[in-house]
DRENSEKE-884181 format. One line per 4 residues: number of its first residue (from 1); their letters; for each residue x, y, z of N, C-alpha, C, O. Coordinates in steps of 0.001 Angstrom, whole numbers. Example, Ala and Ser with C-alpha at 12.3 -4.5 7.8 and 13.67 -1.06 7.14 Angstrom:
! DRENSEKE-884181
1> as> 13190 -5690 7800 12300 -4500 7800 13200 -3300 7800 14236 -3319 8465 | 12850 -2250 7080 13670 -1060 7140 12900 30 7870 13409 1138 8039;
END
This chain:
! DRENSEKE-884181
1> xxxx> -21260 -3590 -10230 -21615 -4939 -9786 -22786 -4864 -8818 -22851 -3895 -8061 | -23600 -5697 -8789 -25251 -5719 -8196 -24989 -6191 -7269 -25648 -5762 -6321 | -23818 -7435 -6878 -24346 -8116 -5650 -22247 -8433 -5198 -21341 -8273 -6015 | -22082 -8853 -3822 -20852 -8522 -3541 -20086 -9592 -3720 -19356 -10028 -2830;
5> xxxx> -20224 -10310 -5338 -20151 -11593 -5651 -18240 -11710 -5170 -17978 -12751 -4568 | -17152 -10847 -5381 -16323 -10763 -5671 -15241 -11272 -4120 -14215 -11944 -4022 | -16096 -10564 -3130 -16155 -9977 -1873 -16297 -11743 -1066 -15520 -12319 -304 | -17627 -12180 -1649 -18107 -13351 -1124 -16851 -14866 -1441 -16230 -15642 -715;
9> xxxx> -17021 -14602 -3212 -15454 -15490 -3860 -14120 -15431 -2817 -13397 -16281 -2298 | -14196 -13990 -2800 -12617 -14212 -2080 -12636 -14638 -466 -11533 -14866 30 | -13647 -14743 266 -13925 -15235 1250 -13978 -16462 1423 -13331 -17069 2276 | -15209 -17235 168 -15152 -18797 321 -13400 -19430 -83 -12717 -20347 374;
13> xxxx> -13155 -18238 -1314 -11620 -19088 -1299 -10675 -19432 -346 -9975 -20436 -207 | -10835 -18010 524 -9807 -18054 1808 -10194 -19168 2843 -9296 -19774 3427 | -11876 -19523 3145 -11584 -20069 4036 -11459 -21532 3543 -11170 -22303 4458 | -11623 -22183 2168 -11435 -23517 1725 -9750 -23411 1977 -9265 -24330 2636;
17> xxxx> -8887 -22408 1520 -7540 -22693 2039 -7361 -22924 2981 -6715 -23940 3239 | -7771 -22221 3827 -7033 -22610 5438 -7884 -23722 5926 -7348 -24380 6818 | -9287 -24172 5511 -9683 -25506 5901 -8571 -26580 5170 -8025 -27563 5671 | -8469 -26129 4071 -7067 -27986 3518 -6207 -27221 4111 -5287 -27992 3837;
21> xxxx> -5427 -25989 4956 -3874 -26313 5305 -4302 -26622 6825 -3689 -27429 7524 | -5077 -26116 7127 -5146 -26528 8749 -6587 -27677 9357 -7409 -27567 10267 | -6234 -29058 7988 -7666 -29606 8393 -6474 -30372 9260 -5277 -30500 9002 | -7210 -30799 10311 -7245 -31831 11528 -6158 -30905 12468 -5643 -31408 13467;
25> xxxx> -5900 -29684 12106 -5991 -28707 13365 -6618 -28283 14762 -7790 -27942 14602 | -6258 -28211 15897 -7616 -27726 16565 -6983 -26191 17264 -5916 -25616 17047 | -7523 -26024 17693 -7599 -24409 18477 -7441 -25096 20550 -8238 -25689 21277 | -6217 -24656 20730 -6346 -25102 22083 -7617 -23273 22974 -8391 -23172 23926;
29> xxxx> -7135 -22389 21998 -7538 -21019 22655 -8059 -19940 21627 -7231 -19928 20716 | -8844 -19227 21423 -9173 -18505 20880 -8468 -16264 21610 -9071 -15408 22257 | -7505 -16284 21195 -6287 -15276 21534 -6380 -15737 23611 -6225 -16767 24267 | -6650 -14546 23871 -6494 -14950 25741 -7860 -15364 26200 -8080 -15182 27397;
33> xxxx> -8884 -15920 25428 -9632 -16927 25840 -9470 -18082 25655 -9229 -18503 24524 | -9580 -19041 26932 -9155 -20471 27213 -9985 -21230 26862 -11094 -20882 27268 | -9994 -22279 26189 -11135 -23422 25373 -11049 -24125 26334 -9962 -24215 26904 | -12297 -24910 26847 -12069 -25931 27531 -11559 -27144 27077 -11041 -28034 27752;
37> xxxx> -11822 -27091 25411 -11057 -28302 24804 -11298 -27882 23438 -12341 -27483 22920 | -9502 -28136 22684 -9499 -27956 21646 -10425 -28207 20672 -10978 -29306 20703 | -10710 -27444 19830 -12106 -27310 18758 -11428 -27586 17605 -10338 -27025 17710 | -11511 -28213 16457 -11221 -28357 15191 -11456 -26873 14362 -12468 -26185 14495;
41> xxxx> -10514 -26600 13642 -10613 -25479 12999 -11781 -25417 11545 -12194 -24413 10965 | -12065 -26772 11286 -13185 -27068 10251 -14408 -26853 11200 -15348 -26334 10599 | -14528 -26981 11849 -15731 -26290 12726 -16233 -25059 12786 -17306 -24700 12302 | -15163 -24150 13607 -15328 -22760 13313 -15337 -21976 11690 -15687 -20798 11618;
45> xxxx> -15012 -22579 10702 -14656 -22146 9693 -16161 -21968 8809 -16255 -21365 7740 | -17171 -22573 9459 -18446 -22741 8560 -19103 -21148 8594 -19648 -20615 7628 | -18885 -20435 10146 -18500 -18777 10058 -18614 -18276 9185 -19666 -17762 8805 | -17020 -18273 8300 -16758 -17308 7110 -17813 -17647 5988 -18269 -16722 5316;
49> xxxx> -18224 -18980 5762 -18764 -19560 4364 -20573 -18309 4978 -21062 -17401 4306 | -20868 -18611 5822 -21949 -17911 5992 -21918 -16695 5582 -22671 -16329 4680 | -20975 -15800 6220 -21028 -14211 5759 -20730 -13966 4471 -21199 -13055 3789 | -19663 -15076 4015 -19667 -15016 2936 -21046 -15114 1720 -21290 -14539 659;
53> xxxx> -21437 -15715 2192 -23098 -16051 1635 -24008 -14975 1522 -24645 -14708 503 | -24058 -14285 2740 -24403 -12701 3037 -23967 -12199 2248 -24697 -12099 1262 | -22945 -11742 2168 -22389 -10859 1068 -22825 -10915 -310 -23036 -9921 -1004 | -22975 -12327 -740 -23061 -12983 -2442 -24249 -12116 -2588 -24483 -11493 -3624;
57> xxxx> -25164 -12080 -1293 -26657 -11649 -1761 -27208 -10561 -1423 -28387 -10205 -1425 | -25698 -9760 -956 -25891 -7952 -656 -26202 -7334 -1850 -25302 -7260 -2687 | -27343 -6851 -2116 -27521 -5520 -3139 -26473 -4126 -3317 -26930 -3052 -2924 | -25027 -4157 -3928 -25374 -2863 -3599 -25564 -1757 -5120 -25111 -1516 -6239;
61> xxxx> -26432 -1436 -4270 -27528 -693 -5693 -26665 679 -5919 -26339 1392 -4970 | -26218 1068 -7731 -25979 1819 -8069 -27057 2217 -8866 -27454 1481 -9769 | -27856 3890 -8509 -28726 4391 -9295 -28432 4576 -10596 -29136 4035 -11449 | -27435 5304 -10920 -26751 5122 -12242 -26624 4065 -13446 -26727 4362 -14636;
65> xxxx> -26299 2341 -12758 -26923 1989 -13724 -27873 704 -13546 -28199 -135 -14386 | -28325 850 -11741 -29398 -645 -11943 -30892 129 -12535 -30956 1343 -12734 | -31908 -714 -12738 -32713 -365 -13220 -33671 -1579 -12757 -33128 -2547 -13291 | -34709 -2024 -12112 -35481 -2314 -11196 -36551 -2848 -12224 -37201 -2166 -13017;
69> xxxx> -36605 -4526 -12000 -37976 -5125 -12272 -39279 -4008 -12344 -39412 -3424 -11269 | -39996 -3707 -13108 -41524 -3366 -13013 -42152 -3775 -12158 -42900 -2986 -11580 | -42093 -5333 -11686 -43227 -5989 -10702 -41947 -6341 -9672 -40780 -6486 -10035 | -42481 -6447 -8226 -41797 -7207 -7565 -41192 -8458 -7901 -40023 -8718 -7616;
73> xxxx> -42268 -9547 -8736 -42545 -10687 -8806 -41646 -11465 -10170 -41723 -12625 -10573 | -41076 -10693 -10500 -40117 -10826 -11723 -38605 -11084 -10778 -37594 -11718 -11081 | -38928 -10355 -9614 -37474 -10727 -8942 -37155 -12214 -8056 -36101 -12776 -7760 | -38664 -12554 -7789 -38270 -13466 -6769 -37916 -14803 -7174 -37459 -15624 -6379;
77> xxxx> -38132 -15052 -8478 -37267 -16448 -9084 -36109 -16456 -8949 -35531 -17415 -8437 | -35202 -14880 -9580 -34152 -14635 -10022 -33569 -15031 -8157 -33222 -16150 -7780 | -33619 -13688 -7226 -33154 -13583 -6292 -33178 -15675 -5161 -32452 -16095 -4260 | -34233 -16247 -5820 -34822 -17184 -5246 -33201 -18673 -5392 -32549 -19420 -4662;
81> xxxx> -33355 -18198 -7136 -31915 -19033 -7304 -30786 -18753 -7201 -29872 -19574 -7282 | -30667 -17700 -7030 -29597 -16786 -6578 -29136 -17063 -5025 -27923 -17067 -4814 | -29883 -17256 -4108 -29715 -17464 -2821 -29276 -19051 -2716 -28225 -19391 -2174 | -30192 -19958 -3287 -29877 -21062 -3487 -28648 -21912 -3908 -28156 -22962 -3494;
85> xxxx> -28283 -20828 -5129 -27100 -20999 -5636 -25671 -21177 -4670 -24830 -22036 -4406 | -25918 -20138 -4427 -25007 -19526 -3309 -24797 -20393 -2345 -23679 -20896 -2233 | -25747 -20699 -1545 -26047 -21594 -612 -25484 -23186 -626 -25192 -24067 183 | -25518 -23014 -1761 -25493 -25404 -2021 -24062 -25276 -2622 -23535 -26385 -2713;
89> xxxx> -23051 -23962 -3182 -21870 -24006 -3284 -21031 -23844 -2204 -19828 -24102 -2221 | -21738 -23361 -1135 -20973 -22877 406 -20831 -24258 1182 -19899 -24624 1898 | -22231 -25056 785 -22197 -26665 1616 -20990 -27438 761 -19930 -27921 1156 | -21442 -27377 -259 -20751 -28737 -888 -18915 -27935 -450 -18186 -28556 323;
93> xxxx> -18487 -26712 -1010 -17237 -26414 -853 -17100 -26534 1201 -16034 -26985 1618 | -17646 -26327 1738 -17419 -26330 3117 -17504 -28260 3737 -16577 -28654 4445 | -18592 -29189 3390 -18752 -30246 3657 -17395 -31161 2725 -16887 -32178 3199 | -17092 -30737 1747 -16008 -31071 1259 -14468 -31289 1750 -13695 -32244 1818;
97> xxxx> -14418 -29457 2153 -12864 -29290 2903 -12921 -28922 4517 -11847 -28881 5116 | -13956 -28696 5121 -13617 -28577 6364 -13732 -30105 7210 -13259 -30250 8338 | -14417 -31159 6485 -14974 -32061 7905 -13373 -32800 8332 -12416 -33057 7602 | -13506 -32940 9369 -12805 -33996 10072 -12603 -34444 11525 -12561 -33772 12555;
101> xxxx> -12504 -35591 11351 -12598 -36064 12590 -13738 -36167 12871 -14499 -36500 11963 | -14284 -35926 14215 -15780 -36379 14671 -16582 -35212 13892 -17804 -35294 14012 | -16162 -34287 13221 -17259 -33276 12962 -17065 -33507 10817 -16299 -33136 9928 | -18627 -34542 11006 -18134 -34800 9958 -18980 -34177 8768 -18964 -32970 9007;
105> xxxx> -19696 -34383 7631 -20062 -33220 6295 -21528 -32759 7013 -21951 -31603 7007 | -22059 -33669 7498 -23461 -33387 7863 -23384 -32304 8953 -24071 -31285 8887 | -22378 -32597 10134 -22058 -31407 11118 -21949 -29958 10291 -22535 -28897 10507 | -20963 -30320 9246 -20538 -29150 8160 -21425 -28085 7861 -21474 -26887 8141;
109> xxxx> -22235 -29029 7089 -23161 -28712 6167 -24469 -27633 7065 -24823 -26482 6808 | -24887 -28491 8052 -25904 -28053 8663 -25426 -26714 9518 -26359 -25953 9775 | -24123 -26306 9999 -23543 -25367 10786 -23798 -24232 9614 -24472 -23230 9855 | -23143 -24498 8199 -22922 -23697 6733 -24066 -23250 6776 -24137 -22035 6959;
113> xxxx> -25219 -23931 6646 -27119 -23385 6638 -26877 -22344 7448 -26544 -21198 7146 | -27090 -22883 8621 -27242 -22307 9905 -26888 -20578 9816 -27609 -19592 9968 | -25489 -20733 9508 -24534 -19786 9321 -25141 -18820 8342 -25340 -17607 8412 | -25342 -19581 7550 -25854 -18717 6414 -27277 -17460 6399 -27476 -16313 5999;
117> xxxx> -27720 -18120 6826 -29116 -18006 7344 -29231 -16741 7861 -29952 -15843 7427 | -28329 -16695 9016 -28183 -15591 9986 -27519 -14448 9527 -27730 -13244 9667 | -26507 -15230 8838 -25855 -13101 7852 -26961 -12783 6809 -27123 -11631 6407 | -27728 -13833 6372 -28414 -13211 5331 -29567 -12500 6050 -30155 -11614 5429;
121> xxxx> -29941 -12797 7285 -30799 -12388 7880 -30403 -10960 8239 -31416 -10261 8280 | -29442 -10370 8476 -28541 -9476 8837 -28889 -8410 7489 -29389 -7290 7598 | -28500 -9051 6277 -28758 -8495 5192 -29819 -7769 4939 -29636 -6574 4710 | -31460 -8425 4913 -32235 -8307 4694 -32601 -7202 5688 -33426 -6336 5397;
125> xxxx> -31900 -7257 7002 -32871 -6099 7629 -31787 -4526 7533 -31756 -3648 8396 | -30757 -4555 5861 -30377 -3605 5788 -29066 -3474 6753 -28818 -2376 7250 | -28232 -4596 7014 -27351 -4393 8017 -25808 -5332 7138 -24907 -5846 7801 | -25836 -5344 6155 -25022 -6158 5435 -23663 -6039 6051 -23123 -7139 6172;
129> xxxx> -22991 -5082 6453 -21663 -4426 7018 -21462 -5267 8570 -20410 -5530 9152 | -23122 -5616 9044 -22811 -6287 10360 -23392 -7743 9926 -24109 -8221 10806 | -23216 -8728 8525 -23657 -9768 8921 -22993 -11055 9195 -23346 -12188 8868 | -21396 -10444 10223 -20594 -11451 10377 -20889 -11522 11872 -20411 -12450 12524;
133> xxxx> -21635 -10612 12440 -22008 -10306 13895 -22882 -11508 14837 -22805 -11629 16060 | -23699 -12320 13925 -24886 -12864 14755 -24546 -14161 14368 -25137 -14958 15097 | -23517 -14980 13141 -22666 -16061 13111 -21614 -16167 14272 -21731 -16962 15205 | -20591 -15301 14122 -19777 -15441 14850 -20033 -15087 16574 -19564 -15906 17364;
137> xxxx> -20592 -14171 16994 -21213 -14493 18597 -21647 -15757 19014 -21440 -16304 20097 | -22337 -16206 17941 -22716 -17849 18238 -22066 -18612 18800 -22055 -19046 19952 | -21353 -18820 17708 -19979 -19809 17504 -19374 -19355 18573 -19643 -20179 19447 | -18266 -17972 19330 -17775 -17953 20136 -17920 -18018 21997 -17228 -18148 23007;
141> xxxx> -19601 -17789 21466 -19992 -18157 23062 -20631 -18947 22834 -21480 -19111 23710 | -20706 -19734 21880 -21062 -21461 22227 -19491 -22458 22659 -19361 -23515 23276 | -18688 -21723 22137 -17120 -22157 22680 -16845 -22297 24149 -16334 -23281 24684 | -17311 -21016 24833 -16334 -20580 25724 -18227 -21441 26645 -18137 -22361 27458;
145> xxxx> -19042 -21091 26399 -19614 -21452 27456 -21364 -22314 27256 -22420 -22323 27888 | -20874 -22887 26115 -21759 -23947 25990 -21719 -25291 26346 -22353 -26145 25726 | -20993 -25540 27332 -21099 -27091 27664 -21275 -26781 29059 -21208 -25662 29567 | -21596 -28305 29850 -21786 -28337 31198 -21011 -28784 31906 -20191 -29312 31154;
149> xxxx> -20732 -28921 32814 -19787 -29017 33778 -18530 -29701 33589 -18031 -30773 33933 | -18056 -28230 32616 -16703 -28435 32028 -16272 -29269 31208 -15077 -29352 30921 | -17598 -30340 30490 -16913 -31138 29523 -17793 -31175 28562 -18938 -31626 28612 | -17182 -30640 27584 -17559 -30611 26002 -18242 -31636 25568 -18616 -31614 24396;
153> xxxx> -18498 -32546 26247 -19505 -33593 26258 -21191 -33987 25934 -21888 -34801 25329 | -21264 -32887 26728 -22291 -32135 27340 -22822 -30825 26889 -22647 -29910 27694 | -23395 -30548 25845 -23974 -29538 25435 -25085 -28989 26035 -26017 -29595 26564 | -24888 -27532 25892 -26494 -26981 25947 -27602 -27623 24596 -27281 -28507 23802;
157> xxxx> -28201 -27293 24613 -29126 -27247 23598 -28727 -26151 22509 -28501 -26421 21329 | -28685 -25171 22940 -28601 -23997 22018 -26997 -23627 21707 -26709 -22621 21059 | -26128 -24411 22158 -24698 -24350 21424 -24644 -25542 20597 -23568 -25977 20186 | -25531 -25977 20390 -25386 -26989 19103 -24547 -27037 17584 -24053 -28018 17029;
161> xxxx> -24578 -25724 17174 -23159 -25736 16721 -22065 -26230 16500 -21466 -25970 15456 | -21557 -27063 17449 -20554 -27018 18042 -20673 -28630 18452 -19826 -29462 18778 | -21708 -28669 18331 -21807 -30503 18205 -21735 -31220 17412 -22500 -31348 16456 | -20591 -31954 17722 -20489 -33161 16348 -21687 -34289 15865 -21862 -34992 14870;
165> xxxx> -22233 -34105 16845 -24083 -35213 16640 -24444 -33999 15785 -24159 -32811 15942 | -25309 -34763 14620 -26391 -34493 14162 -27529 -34777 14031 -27761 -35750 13313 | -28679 -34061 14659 -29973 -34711 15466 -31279 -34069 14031 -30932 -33230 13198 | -32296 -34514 14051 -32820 -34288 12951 -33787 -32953 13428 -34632 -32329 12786;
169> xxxx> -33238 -32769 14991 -33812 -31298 15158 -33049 -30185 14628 -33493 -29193 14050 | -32008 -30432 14861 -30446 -29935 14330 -31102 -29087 12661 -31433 -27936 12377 | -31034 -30381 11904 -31163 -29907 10710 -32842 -29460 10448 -33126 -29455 9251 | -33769 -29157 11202 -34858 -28446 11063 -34691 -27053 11372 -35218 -26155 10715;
173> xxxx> -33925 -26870 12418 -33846 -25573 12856 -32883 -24868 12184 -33126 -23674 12009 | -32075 -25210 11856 -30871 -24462 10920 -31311 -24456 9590 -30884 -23583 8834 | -32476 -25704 9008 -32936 -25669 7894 -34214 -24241 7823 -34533 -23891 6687 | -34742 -23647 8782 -35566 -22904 9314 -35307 -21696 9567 -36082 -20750 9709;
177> xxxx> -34232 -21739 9621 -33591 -20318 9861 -32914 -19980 8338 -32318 -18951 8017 | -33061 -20604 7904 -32029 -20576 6460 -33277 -19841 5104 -33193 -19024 4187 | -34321 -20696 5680 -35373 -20583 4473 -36045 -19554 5245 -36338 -18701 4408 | -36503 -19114 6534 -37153 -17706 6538 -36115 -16834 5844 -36614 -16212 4906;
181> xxxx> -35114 -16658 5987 -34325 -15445 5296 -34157 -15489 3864 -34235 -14549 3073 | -33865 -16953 3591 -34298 -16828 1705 -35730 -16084 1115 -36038 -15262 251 | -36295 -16798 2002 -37800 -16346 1661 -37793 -14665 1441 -37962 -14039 395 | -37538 -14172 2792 -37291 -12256 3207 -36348 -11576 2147 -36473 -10411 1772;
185> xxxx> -35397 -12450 1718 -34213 -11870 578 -35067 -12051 -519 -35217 -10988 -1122 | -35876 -13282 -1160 -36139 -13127 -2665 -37253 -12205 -2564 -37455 -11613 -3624 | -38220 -11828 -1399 -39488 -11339 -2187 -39070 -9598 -1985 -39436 -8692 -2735 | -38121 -9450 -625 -37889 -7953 -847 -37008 -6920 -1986 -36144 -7390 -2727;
189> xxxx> -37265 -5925 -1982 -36786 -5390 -3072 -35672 -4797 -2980 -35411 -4780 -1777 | -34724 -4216 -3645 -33109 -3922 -3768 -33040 -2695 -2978 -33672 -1671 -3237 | -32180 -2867 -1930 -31606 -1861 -996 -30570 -753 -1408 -29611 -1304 -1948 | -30418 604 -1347 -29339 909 -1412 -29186 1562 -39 -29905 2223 710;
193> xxxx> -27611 965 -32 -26905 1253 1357 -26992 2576 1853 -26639 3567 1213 | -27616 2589 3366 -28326 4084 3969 -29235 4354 3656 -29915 4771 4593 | -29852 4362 2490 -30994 5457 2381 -31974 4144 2591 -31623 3013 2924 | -33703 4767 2213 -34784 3444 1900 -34849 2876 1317 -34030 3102 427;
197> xxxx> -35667 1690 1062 -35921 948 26 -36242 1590 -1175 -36935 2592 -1351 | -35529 743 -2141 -35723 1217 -3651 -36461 435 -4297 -35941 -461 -4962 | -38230 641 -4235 -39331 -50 -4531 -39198 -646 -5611 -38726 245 -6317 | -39329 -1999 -6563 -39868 -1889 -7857 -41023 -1175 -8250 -42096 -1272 -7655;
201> xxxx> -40772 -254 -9524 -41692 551 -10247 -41623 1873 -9776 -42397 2806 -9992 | -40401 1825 -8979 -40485 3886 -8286 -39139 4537 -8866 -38730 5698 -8862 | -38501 3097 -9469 -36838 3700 -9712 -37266 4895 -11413 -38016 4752 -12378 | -36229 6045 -10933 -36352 6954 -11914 -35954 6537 -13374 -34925 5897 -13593;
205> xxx> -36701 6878 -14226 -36503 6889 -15575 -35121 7496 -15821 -34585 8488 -15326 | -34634 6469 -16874 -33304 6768 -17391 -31986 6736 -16343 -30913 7326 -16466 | -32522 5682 -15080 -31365 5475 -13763 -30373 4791 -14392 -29363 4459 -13771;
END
């Protein structure tokens, strides 16, 4: 298998379950860290759909039997809808089953980008194993210490996340972060895990 389609499936499945059994749930605490105020569990859940996303569009390259476009440029349609794909099934399944309450598809949706964005970004620079790392730090220290003087009211700027407003800066910047890394995923070429890049036009005859 080329890409960690299987890995990614069983991820979006898990977290669409526990978004319908625990929608209009909230989290008073995250284990022995104290929330200042319960968070909806469709919130945090846009997380998994991201790494999951990461994953859909991890290479992992078997010499044995992939065998590598001739031109770069043969890949970047494929990889182009491929990311896309991925992407607009993570919104619609996430804007679908997680919204509720004040955090509603557009909050969803734009967190899911966001999310996405950043494991794939993870991906691309060869780090696929860590691209649940730079979603979830977000999300948890935008929890514990993104608001101001103690009321969730009151956001930073940069725990936006976590805000049920959706501002049309909101969806530029998460839309921005989403498409530099599509961009970096379709035009680069197939990784195998540890070693260098595996150029188009260098892979060995008869791989």
């Amino acid at each position: 298998m080329i890409h960690g389609t299987r890995s990614a499936v069983a991820l979006l499945v898990l977290a669409c379950a526990i978004g319908a059994v625990a929608k209009g749930v909230t989290l008073p605490a995250l284990g022995p860290i104290s929330l200042p105020e319960s968070f909806p569990v469709g919130a945090l859940l846009p997380v998994i759909l991201g790494v999951a996303l990461g994953l859909f569009c991890h290479a992992a390259v078997d010499p044995r039997v992939i065998e590598l476009a001739p031109g770069r440029r043969r890949l970047v349609p494929v990889r182009a809808l491929w990311v896309g794909t991925g992407t607009a099934t993570a919104v619609l399944a996430g804007s679908w089953v997680f919204a509720s309450g004040d955090y509603g598809p557009s909050a969803v949706a734009a967190n899911v980008v966001l999310f996405a964005g950043l494991a794939l970004s993870l991906v691309v620079l060869g780090r696929p194993d860590q691209a649940w790392l730079a979603p979830a730090t977000w999300c948890l220290v935008a929890m514990v210490f993104g608001y101001r003087g103690g009321s969730t009211a009151d956001w930073y700027w940069w725990a936006f996340p976590l805000d049920p407003d959706v501002s049309i800066a909101r969806v530029v910047l998460s839309g921005a972060v989403w498409a530099a890394a599509a961009v970096a995923y379709s035009g680069r070429p197939l990784v195998r895990p540890g070693r260098p890049l595996v150029r188009p036009g260098r892979a060995r005859a008869g791989s």
